[in-house]
N, C-alpha and C positions, 0 to 999 in steps of 0.2 A: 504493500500500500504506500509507504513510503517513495519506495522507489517509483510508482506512479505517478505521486505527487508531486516530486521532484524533475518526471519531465515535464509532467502538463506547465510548472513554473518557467521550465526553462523555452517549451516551445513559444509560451505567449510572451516573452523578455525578446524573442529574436521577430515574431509580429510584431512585436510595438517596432523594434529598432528597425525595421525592414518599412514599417509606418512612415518611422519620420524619416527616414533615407531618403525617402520619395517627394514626403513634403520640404525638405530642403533639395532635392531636384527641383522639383516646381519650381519651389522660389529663387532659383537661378535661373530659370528659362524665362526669356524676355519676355514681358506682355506684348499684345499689341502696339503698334508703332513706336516701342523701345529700343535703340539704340544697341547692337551687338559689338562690343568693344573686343579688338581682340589685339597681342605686342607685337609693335612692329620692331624696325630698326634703324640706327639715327647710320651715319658714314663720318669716318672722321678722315680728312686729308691733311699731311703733313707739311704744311709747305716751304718750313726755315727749320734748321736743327732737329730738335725728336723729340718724339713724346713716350711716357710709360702707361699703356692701358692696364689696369688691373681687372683681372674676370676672374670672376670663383679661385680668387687668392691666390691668381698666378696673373704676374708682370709678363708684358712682352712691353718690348720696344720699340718703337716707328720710326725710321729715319725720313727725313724729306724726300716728299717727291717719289713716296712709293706708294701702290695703289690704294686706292681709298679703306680702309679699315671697319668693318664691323664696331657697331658700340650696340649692347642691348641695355636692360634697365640690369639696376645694380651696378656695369660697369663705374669705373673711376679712369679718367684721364688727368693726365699731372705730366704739364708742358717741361722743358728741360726750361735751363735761365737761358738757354737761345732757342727754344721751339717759337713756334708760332704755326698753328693750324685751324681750323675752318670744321663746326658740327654742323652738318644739315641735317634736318629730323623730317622732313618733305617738303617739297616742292615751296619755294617761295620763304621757307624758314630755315635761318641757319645763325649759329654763336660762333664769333669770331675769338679763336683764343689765345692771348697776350701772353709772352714769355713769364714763367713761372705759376700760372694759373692751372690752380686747381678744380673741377668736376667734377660731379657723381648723376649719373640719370637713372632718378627717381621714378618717374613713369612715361610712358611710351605707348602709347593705344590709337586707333584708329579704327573709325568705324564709318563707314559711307567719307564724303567728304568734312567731317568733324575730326578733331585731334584733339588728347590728351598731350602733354606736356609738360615735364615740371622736370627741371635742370637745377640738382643744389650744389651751390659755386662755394668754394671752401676758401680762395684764396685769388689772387691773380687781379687780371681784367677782361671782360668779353665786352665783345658787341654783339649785339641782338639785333634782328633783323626778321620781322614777320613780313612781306610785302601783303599778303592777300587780307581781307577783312574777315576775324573767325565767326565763326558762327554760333548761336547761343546755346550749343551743345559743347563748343570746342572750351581748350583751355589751354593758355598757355603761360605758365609761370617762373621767373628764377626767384630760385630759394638760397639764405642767405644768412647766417648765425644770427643775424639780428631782424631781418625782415622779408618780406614777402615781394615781389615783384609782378604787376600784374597785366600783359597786355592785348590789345585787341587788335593789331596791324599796324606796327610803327617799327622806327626806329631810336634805340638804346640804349646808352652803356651801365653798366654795372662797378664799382670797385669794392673788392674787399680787403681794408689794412691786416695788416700783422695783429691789432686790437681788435679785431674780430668787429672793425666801425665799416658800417658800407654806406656807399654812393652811388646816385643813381642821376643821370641825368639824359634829359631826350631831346633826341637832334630832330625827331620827326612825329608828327601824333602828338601822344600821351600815355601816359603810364600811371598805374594805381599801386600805393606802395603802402603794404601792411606791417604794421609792428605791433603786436599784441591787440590792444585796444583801439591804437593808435594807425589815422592813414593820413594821407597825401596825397593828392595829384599831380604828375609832374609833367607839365606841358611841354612843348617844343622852346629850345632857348633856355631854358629851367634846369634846376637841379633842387638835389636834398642831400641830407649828411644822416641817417639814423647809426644813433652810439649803439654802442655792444647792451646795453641793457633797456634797448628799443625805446629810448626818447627819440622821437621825429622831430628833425629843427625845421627852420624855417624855410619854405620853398622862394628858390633866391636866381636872379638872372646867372647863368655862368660866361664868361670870356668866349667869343668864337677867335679863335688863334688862326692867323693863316701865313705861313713862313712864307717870306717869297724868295725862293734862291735864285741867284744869278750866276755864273760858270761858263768855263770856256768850252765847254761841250754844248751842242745843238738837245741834245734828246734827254732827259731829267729822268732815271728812274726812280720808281716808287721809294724813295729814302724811307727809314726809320727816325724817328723824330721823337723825342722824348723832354716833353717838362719836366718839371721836378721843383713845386715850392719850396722856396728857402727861408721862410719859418716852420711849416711845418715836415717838411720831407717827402712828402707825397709825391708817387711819378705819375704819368699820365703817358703814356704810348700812344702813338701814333707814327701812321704813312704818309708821306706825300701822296697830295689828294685827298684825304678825311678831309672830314670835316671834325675839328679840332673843338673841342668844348673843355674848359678847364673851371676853378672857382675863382671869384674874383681875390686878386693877389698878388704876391711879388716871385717871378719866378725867375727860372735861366732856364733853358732849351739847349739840350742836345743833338745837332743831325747826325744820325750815324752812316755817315760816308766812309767809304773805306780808311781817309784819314778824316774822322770826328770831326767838328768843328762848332764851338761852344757861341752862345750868345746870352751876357747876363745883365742884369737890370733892366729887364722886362716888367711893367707894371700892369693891372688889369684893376682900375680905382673903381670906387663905389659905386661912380654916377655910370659906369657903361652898359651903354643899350644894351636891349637882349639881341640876339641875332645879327649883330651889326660886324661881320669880321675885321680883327686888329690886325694889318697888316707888321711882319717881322721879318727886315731885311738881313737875309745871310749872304757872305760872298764865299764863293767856293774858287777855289785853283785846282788843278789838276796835274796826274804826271803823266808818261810814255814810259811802258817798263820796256828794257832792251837787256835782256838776258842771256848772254854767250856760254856756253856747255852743258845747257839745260833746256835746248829746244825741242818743244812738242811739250815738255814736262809741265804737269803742275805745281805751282808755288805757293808756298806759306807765308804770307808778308803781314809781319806785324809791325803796326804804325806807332811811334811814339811820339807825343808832345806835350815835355809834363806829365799829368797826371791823365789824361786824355790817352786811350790804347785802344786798340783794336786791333784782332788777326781776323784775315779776309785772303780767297783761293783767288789765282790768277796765274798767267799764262802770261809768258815773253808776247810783248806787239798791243798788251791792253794800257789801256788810257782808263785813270781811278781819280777817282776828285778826292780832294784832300781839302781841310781848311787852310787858312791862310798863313805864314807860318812857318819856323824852322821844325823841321820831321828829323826823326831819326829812325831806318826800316830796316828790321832784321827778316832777311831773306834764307829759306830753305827750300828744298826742292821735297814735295811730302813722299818722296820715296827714301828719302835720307834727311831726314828732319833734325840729327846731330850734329850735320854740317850745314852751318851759317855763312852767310854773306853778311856784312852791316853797310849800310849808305847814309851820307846823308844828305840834306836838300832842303831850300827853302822854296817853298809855293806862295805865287806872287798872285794876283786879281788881272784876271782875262789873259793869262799866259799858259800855256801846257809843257811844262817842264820834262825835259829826256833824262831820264835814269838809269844808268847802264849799271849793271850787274854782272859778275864775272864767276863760273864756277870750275874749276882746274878739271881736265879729264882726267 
């Protein structure tokens, strides 16, 4: 008797459980005209130095300029201090990622033309770029130690400090930015500061920056370009050709041309317009590298002036802007990088100076 009672206990424990299996199927199955979410996948391309993707707690590596990389949810991307690469998540949306920036995607969904999104930034800088307008299904947000980002077809940027303090400002549209209790909106021209323990300050015009170089070369490639306030220490990355948005403040600018070239006591005062670009005159010189016992080879040329460095790849016969300025470049060939060449040379305003180099067979 016992033992009968003990199954009829157990067969009706596996009907109930067999019960609600079902009714928790149900209640996953979409109702009518409810939305089927299902994980897509973002691409990451690398396209200056490398990045380290982490996936189920294994790193690989990406060097530049190698085919585009899978990212799913969960992934982490973490730029090197020279990466810089480009996440698209679909068509018309993608995060531009600034050397040393850190990522994680959080969700990744799509369902008809609607998109989940949500990208938590740990560190670094991105640009953000939705062109298309989402729809009231879609979502797309950067997540941020201190706040929330929130947009519906604009453009930009995000920063997050070392103090875990972010910033947020938009070159195009608007953006809604959450901190606890606490939002903002932050229009075109516009910026915010929210602290590490999500006070939102006040939404305030930011500087449009626009370097204007001059050089004795015809054709300007996209330079790297870098502020960096000097009360507070903040950089700001950018290319030739952004659109440059900073806080209003006292800064210096770095172009990073193969040889640097610094510009300081740059002011951006209270009273300046929103949107109004402050033109910043840099002069660039250039050289002719002419390299005898290493032709066809690729070369290591590290530029010195001061405190001011950079190593940058090149070839015998190329022409590199430099700033203005006595250099000092130590040259190796990267197949024997423990033998050195040093030169030196002064880069003068609209001259192209010849640099010969010598390597003994």
């Amino acid at each position: 008797m016992v033992k009968q009672r003990a199954f009829i206990i157990v067969l009706i424990l596996i009907l109930v459980a067999c019960g609600s299996e079902g009714e928790d199927q149900k209640k996953s199955e979409p109702t009518s005209g409810e939305a089927v979410w299902t994980q897509s996948v973002a691409t990451l391309l690398v396209s200056l130095g490398s990045a380290t993707v982490t996936a189920d707690g294994t790193d690989q590596t990406i060097e530049a300029l190698a085919n585009p990389q899978p990212v799913r949810v969960g992934d982490r991307v973490a730029m090197a201090e020279d990466g810089e690469g480009v996440l698209t998540f679909f068509e018309g949306a993608e995060t531009r990622l600034a050397p040393g920036t850190v990522v994680e995607v959080t969700t990744l969904e799509v369902s008809g033309e609607s998109t989940h999104v949500d990208l938590t930034m740990l560190a670094g800088q991105t640009l953000n770029s939705v062109d298309k307008v989402l729809d009231a299904n879609s979502r797309h947000e950067i997540i941020t130690p201190a706040a929330s980002i929130s947009i519906r077809g604009t453009d930009f940027l995000v920063f997050v400090r070392p103090n875990n303090l972010t910033q947020v400002a938009t070159t195009e549209g608007k953006v809604q930015v959450t901190a606890g209790q606490n939002q903002a909106e932050v229009t075109q021209g516009y910026g915010v500061a929210v602290q590490p323990d999500q006070t939102v300050g006040t939404v305030n015009v930011w500087a449009y920056a626009n370097p204007v170089i001059s050089s004795p070369v015809d054709e300007m490639p996209p330079l790297a370009v870098i502020f960096t306030n000097t009360e507070k220490k903040f950089t700001f990355r950018y290319r030739i050709g952004d659109v440059m948005p900073v806080p209003l403040g006292p800064y210096e600018l770095v172009v990073q041309s193969p040889g640097p070239a610094r510009v300081t006591g740059i002011e951006f005062p209270p009273e300046t317009p929103a949107e109004t670009p402050q033109d910043i005159p840099v002069t660039l010189g250039a050289i002719t590298l002419d390299v005898s016992g290493a032709e066809g080879e690729t070369l290591m040329l590290t530029f010195t002036q001061g405190d001011l460095t950079n190593t940058v790849k090149a070839t015998s016969g190329d022409t590199l802007l430099v700033g203005l300025g006595d250099w000092t470049v130590e040259v190796a060939r990267e197949s024997a990088p423990e033998q050195t060449q040093t030169v030196e040379f002064t880069a003068v305003e609209d001259e192209v100076i010849p640099v010969a180099v010598e390597f003994g067979r």
